[in-house]
C-alpha positions in Angstrom: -24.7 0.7 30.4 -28.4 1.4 29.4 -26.6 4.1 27.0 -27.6 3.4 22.9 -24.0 3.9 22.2 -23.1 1.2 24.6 -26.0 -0.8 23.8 -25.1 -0.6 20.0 -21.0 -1.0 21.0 -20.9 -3.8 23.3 -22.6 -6.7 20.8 -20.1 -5.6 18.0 -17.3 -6.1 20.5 -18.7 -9.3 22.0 -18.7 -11.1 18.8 -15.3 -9.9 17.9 -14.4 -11.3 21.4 -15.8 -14.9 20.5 -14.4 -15.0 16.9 -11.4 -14.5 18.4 -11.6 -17.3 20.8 -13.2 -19.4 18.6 -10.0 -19.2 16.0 -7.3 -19.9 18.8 -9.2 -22.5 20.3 -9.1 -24.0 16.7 -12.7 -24.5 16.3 -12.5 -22.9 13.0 -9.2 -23.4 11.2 -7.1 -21.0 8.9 -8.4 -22.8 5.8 -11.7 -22.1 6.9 -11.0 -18.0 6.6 -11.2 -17.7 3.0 -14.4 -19.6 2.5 -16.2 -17.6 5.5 -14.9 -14.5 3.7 -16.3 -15.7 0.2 -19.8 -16.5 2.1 -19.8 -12.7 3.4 -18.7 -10.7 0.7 -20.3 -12.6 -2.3 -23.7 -14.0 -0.8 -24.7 -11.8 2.8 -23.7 -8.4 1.5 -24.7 -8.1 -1.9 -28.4 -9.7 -0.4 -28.6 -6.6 2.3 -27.2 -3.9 -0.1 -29.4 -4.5 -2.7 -32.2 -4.8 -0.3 -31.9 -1.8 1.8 -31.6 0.2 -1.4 -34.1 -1.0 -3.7 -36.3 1.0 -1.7 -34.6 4.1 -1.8 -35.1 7.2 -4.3 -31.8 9.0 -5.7 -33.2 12.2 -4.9 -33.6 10.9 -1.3 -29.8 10.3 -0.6 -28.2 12.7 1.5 -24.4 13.1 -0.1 -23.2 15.9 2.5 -22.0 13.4 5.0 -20.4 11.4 2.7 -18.4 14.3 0.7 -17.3 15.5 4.5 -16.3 12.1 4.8 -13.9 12.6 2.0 -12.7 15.7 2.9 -11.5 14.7 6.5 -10.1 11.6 4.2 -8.1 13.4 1.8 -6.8 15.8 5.1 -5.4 12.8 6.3 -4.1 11.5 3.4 -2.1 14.7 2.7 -1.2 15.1 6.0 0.3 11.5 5.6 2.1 12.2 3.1 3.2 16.3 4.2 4.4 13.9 7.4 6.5 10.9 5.7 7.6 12.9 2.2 6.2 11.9 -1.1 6.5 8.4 -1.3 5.6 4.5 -2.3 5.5 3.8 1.4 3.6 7.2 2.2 1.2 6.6 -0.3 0.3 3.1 1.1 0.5 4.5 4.9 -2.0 7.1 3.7 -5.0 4.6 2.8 -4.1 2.6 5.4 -4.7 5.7 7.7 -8.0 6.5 5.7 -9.5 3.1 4.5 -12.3 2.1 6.8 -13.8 -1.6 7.6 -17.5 -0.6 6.5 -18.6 -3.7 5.6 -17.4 -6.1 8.5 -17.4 -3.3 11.2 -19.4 -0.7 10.0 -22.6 -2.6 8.7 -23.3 -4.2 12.1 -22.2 -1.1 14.1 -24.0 1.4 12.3 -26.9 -0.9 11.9 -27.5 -0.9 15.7 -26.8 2.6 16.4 -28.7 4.5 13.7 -31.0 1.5 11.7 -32.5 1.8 8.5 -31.5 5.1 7.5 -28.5 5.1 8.6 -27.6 2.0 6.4 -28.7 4.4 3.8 -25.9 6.6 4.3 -23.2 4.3 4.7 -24.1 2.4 1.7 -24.3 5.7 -0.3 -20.4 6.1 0.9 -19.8 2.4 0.1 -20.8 2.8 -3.3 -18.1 5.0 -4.0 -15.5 4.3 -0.9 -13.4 1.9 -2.6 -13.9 3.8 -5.9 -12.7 7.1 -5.0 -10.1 6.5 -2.2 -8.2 3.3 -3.9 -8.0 5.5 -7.4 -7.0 8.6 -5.7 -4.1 6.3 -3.6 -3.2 4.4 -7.0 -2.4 7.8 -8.5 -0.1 9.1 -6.1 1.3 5.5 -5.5 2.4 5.3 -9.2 3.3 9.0 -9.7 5.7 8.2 -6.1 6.9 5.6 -7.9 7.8 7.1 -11.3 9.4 9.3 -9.0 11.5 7.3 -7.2 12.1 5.0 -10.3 13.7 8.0 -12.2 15.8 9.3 -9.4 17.1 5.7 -8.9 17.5 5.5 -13.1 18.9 8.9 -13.1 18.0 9.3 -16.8 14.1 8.2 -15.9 14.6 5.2 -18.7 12.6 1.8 -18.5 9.3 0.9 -19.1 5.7 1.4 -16.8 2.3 0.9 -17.7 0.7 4.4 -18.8 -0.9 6.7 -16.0 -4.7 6.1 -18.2 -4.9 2.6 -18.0 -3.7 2.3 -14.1 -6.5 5.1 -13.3 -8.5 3.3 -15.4 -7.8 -0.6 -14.4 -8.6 1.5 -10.3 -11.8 2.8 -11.7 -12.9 -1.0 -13.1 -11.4 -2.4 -9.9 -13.7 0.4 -7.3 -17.2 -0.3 -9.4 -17.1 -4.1 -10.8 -17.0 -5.4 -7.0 -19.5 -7.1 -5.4 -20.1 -4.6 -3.0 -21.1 -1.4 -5.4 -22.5 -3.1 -7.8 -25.7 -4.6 -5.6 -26.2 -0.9 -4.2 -25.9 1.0 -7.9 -28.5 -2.5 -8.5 -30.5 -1.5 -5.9 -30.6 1.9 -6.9 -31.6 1.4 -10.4 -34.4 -0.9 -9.1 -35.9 1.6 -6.7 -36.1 4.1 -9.6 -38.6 1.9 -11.6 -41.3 2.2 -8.8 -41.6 -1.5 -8.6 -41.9 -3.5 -5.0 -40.0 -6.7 -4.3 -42.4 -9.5 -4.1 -42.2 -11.2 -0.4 -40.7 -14.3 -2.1 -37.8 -12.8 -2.7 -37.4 -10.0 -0.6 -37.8 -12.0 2.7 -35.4 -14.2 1.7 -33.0 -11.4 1.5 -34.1 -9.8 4.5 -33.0 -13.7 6.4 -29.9 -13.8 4.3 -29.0 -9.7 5.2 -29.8 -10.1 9.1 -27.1 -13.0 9.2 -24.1 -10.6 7.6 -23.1 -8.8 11.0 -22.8 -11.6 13.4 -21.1 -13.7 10.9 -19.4 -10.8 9.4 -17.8 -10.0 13.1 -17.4 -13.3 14.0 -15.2 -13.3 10.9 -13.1 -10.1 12.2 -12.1 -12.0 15.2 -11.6 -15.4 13.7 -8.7 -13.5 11.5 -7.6 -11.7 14.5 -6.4 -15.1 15.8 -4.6 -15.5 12.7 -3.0 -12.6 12.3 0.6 -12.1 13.6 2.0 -8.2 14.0 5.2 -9.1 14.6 7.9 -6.1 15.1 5.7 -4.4 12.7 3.3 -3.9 15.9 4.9 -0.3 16.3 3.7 0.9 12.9 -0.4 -1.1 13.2 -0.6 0.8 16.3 0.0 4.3 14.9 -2.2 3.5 11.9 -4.8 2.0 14.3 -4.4 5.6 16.1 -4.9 7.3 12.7 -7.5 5.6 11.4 -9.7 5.2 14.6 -9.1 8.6 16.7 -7.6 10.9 14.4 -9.8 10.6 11.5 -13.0 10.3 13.2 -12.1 14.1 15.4 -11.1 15.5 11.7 -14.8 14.3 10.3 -16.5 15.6 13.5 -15.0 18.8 13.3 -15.5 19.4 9.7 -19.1 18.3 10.2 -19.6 20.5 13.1 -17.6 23.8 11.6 -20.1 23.4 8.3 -23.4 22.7 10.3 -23.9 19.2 10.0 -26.5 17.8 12.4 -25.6 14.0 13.1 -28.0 11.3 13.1 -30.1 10.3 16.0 -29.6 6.9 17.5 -31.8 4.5 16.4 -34.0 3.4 19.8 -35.2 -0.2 20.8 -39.3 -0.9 20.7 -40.9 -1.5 24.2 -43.0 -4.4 24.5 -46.5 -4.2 25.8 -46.6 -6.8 28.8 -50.8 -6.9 28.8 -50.6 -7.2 24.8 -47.0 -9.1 23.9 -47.9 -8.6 19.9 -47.7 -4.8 20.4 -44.3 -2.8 19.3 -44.3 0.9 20.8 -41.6 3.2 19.5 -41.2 6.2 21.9 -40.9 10.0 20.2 -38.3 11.0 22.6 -37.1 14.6 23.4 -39.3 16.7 21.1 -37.1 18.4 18.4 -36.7 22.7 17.8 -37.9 21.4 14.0 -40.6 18.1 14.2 -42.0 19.2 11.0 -39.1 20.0 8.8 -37.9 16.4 10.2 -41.0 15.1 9.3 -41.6 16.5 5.9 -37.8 14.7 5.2 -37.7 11.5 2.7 -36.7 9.4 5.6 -39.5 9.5 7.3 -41.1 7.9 4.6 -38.8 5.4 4.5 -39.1 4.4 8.1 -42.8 3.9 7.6 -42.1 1.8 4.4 -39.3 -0.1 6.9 -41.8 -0.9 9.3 -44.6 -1.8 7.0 -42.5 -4.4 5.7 -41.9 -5.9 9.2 -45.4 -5.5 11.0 -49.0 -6.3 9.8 -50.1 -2.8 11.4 -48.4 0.5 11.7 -50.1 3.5 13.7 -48.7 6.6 14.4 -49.9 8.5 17.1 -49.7 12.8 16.7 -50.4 15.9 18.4 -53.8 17.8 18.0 -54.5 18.3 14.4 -56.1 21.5 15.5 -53.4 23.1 16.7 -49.8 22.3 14.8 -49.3 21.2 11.1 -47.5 17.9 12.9 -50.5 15.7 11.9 -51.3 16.9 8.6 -47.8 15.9 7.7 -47.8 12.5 9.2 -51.0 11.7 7.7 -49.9 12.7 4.4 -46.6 10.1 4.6 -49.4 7.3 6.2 -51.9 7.8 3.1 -54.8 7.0 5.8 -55.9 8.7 9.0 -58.3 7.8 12.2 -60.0 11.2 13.6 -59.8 11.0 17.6 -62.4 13.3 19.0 -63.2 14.4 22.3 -66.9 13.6 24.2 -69.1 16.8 24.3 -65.5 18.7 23.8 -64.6 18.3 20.0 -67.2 19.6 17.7 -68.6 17.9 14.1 -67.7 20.8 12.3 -64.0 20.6 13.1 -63.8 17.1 12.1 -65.6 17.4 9.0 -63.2 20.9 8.3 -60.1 18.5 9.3 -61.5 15.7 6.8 -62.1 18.0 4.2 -58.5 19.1 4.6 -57.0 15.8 4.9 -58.8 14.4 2.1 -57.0 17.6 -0.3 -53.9 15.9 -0.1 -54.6 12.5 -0.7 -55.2 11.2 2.7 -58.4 8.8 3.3 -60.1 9.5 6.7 -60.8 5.7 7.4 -62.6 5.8 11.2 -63.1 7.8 13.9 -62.7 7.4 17.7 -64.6 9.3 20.0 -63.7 9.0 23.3 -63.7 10.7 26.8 -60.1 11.7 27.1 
């Protein structure tokens, strides 16, 4: 139970749990739905996606995962439609099979696994989820039905809206949506180099924090709502679909073309002697530490926790012997020198100042110490 995938799992299924009861005990009503769903998508979202990217470089974004994403999307879609013949019906059982709950699921869930950068990547799928899968659906959905409207006709006759303007009216429909638009926002910010002041960004940060409770509370709330029915048959092979066959299609394209997954985000231990001090554990030393390190999200961690403590120190390995601490102290922009007692000598700290100070990093102390 101490797993991070249980530890990330379990809240996301807890709230679900008490949204649930909360709806069929009837402490909040039907009515009430709508208005919790407004409060979500149009004021919690667009504050954390705009955000989480207005820090974030386009040259930064990793789009591998998300075009793998696609892929494993569009071999279910296919397969969907291979499966039930080339139809209305198939079309719509086909993004239902592929169509994933990253807002109300995925936000919270991903935010507790994986963090800040893996928000990153889902909101870099986000931005173009809805965009690509709903107009590649709407296509088939209308050529199906062209289809099946001509063979009904038999002479094709009567009239439907050109194939342009329904791509087109999809297109408008994937981008002018509160949930693209704050991320392309946020994007378009980040490029300008500019910082948002603390006025309004920790106001955003309050207003982003309260979207996955809420958010999942809001799954199970319309849970107790919803009734299957004798169409129970047909959720349950979509929920198979969508939640085990999808996911082993992604993992095994990721794996077959060399994509290395994420690593779990890991809690901060608390210092008992000293309760105001955060320590974030390396873990298992990597094959590559500096080719991780020299990556963009490293710098954005260190951004991420600047923003949320008033000091950030990162403890390396001996400058003297790996490039480790050369790169670190070129993402910090300052540097302490730890020296040994009557083991360390002047020379190599001036040489490692000297070297430090080449690339832009200011040498601001040193420690000397008997250790």
């Amino acid at each position: 139970m101490n797993s991070p995938v249980f530890a990330s799992l379990i809240p996301v299924i807890l709230f679900i749990a008490l949204g649930f009861f909360a709806g069929r005990r009837g402490w909040i009503r039907a009515t009430s739905v709508k208005d919790l769903s407004n409060l979500v998508f149009m004021v919690l979202t667009p504050a954390l996606l705009f955000r989480t990217m207005s820090t974030v470089h386009v040259q930064d974004l990793d789009f591998g995962p998300v075009a793998i994403y696609f892929a494993a999307a569009g071999l279910i879609f296919a397969a969907t439609l291979g499966v039930q013949g080339f139809s209305t019906l198939a079309a719509a059982r086909g993004l239902a099979n592929t169509f994933s709950n990253t807002i109300m699921i995925g936000v919270p869930l991903v935010g507790l696994a994986f963090g800040e950068a893996g928000l990153v990547t889902l909101f870099t799928l986000i931005s173009v989820h809805a965009l690509i899968l709903l107009t590649g659906a709407t296509v088939v959905f209308e050529l199906a039905a062209a289809r099946e409207h001509a063979a009904k006709d038999g002479d094709g006759g009567g009239t439907q809206q050109p194939m342009w303007r329904t791509v087109l009216q999809a297109v408008r429909n994937g981008i002018v949506h509160p949930v693209p638009l704050p991320i392309i926002a946020g994007l378009l910010f980040a490029q300008t180099g500019l910082v948002l002041p603390e006025v309004v960004g920790k106001p955003l940060q309050l207003l982003g924090q309260a979207l996955g409770p809420i958010a999942l509370l809001l799954v199970g709330v319309t849970l107790a709502f919803t009734k299957v029915g004798h169409q129970f048959g047909a959720a349950l092979r979509i929920a198979l679909v969508k939640c085990v066959v999808h996911p082993l299609v992604l993992a095994a394209l990721g794996w077959s073309l060399g994509l290395s997954g994420m690593p779990l985000a890991r809690p901060f231990d608390r210092s008992a002697q000293m309760p105001q001090l955060y320590v974030l554990q390396a873990g298992t030393p990597p094959p590559n530490p500096v080719e991780l390190l020299d990556r963009p999200l490293f710098g954005r961690l260190l951004g991420e926790l600047q923003r949320n403590f008033d000091r950030v120190i990162v403890d390396t390995a001996c400058a003297s012997g790996t490039a480790d601490a050369r790169v670190v102290a070129s993402a910090c922009r300052q540097a302490v020198l730890v020296g040994r007692k009557h083991h360390t000598p002047a020379l190599q700290l001036n040489s490692l100042k000297y070297r430090l100070h080449k690339v832009g990093v200011d040498v601001v102390g040193v420690i000397l110490n008997d250790h």
